[in-house]
C-alpha positions in Angstrom: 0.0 0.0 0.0 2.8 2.4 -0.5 3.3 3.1 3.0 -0.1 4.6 3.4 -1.7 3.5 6.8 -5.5 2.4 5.9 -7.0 -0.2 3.3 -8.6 0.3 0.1 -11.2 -2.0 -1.6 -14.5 -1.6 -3.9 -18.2 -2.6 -2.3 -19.0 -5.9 -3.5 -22.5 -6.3 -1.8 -24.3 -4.1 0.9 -26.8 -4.7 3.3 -28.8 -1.1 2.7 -28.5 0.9 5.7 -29.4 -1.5 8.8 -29.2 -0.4 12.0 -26.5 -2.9 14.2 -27.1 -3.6 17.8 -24.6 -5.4 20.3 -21.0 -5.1 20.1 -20.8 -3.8 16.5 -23.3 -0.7 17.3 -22.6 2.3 16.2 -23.3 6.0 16.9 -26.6 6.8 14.9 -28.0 10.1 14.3 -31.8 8.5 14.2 -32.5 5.5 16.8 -34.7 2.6 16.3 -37.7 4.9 18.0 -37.3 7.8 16.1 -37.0 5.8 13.1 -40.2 4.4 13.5 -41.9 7.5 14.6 -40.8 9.2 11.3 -42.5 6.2 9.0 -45.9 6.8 10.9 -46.1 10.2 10.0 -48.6 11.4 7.0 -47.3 12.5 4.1 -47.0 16.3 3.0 -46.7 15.4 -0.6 -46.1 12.8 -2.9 -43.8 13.3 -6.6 -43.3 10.6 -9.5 -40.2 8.6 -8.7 -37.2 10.0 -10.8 -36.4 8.7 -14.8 -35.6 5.0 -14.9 -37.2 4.3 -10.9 -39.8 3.1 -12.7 -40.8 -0.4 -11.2 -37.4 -0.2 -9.2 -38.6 -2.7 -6.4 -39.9 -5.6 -8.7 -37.4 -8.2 -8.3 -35.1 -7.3 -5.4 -33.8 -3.4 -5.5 -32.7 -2.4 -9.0 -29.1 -1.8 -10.1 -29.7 2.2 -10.5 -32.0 2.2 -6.9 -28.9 0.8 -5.7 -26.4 2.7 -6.8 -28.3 6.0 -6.0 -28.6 4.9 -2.4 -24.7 4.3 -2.2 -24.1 7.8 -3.6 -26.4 9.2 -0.6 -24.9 7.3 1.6 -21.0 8.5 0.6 -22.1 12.0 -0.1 -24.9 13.1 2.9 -24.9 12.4 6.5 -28.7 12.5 5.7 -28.8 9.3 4.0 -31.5 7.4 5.6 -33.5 4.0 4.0 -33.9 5.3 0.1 -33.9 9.0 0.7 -32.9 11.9 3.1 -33.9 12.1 6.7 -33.4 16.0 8.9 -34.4 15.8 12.2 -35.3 19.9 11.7 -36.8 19.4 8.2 -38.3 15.9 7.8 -38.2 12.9 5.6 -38.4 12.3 1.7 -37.8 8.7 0.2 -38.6 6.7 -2.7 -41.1 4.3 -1.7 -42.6 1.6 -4.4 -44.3 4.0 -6.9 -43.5 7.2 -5.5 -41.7 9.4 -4.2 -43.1 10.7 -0.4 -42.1 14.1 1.4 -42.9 13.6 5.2 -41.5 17.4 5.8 -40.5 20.9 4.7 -40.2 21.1 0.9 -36.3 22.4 1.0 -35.8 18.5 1.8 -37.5 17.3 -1.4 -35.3 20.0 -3.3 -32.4 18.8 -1.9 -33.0 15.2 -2.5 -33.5 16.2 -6.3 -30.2 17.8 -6.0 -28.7 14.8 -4.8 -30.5 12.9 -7.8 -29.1 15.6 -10.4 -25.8 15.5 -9.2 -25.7 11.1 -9.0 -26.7 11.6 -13.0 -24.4 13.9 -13.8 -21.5 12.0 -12.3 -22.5 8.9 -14.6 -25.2 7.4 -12.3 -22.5 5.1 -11.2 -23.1 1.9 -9.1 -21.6 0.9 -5.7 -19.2 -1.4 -7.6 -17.9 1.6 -9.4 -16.7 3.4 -6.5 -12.8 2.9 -4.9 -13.1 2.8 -1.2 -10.5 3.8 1.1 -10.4 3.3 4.6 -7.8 5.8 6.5 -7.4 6.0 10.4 -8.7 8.9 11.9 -4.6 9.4 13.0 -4.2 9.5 8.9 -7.2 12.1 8.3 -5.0 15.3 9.4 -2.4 14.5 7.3 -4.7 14.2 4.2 -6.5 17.1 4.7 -3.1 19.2 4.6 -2.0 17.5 1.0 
């Protein structure tokens, strides 16, 4: 590895965005109960899913759902299931035939952003993304390059 100090890969598989409990737990912005409270509430509005969604949850999750989600997940703290979650401003997510804003309407904007951005990059898919794990020791000394 050149003397570099981390590890670097490519996502092979994922398991979306589970929630862990136990030993490998991990810090979460949004907890089991607020992650169920935020399901139950009503929807503000409702959108058409974006180009090429189209019957994304047929047969298992589509390539392009897929890769979308990954991009979300690298690029916004706000990733959350297959959309954006603000404690402040809401919830918006794709759901089967839809898209569904539970919240202010700067958060469906933003996800659309998001969406633009993903296409414009080449609407790449996890696989297509290098990894690289650094130690927070390491992060420092990147930043300063």
């Amino acid at each position: 590895m050149g003397g570099r100090k981390g590890l670097v890969g490519k996502c092979v598989d994922w398991s979306r965005f589970m929630s862990i409990r136990g030993v490998l737990t991990t810090e979460q912005p949004v907890g089991f109960t607020l992650q169920h409270e935020f399901k139950k509430r009503e929807p503000v509005k409702e959108y058409p899913l974006f180009p090429g969604f189209e019957g994304w949850r047929d047969r298992g999750v589509s390539e392009r759902a897929q890769g979308f989600a990954f991009f979300l997940a690298i690029f916004t703290e706000m990733a959350f299931w297959w959309g954006l979650l603000d404690l402040e401003s809401g919830w918006t997510t794709l759901e089967t035939e839809r898209i569904v804003l539970r919240g202010d309407e700067s958060l469906y904007r933003e996800f659309v952003g998001y969406f633009k951005e993903w296409e414009r990059l080449g609407s790449h898919k996890p696989e297509d993304f290098r990894l690289e794990f650094v130690p927070k020791s390491e992060e420092r000394l990147r930043e300063a390059r």
